[in-house]
C-alpha positions as CSV (number, residue, x, y, z in Angstrom):
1,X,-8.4,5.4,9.9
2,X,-11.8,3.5,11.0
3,X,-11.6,-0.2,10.1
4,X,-14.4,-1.4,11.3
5,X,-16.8,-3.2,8.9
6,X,-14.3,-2.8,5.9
7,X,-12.9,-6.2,4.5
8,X,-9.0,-6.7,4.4
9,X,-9.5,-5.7,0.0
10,X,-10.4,-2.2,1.3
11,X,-8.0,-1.9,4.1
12,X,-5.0,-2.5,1.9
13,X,-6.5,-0.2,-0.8
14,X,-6.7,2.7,1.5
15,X,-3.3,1.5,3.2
16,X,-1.5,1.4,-0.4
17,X,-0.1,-2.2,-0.1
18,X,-0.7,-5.2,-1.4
19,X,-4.0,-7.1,0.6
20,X,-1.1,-10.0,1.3
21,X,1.5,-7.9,2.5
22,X,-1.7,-7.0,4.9
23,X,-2.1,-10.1,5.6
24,X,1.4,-11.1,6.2
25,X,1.4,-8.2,8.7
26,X,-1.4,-9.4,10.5
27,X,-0.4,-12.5,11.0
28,X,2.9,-10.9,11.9
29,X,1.0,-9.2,14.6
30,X,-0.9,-12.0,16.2
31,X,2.3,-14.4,16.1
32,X,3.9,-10.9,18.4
33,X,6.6,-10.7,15.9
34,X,5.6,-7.1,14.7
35,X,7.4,-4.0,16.3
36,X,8.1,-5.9,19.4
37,X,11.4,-7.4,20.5
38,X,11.3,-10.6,19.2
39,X,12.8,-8.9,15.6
40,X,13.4,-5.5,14.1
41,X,10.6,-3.0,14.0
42,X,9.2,-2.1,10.7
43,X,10.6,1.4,9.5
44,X,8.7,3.6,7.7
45,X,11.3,3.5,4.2
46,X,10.3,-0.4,4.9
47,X,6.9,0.4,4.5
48,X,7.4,3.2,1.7
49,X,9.4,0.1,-0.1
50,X,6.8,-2.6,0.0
51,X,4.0,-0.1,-0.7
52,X,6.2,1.3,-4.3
53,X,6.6,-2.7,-4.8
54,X,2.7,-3.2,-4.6
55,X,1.9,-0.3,-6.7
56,X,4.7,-1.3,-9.0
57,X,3.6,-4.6,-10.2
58,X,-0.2,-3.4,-10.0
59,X,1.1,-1.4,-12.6
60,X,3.1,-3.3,-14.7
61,X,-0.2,-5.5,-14.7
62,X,-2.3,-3.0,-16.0
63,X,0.2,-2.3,-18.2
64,X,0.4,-6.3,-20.0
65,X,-3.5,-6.2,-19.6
66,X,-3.8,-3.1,-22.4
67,X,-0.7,-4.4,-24.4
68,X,-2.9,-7.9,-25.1
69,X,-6.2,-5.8,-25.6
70,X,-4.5,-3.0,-28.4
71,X,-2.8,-6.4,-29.7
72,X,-6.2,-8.1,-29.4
73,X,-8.4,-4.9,-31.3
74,X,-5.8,-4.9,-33.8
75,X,-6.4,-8.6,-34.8
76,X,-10.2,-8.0,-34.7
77,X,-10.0,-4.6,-36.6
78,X,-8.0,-6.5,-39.9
């Protein structure tokens, strides 16, 4: 996966986290605290697990966002 010239937005998106769990693992990275000694490595069911936590509230976003517009159409359509 290229990542030159693609802003941190797109990274995540293609990634399938949330852009500050990229962040936080960036910063994670230049501090050395990532994979290396200093802590436990990230395992992939980590990964897996904070990806299904992004998507999940992504989700249950979109989810509130359609409940206030049928909500909101049914007012208007009265």
């Amino acid at each position: 996966m290229e990542s030159e010239g693609k802003s941190p937005a797109q990274m995540a998106r293609e990634l399938g986290v949330a852009e500050q769990t990229l962040s936080n693992w960036r910063k994670a990275s230049k501090a050395g605290k990532l994979g290396t000694g200093g802590g436990k490595p990230i395992t992939p069911e980590q990964m897996e697990l904070s990806r299904l936590r992004a998507e999940n509230a992504r989700l249950k976003m979109e989810v509130e966002i359609l409940e206030k517009a049928t909500a909101y159409f049914a007012k208007v359509s009265r």
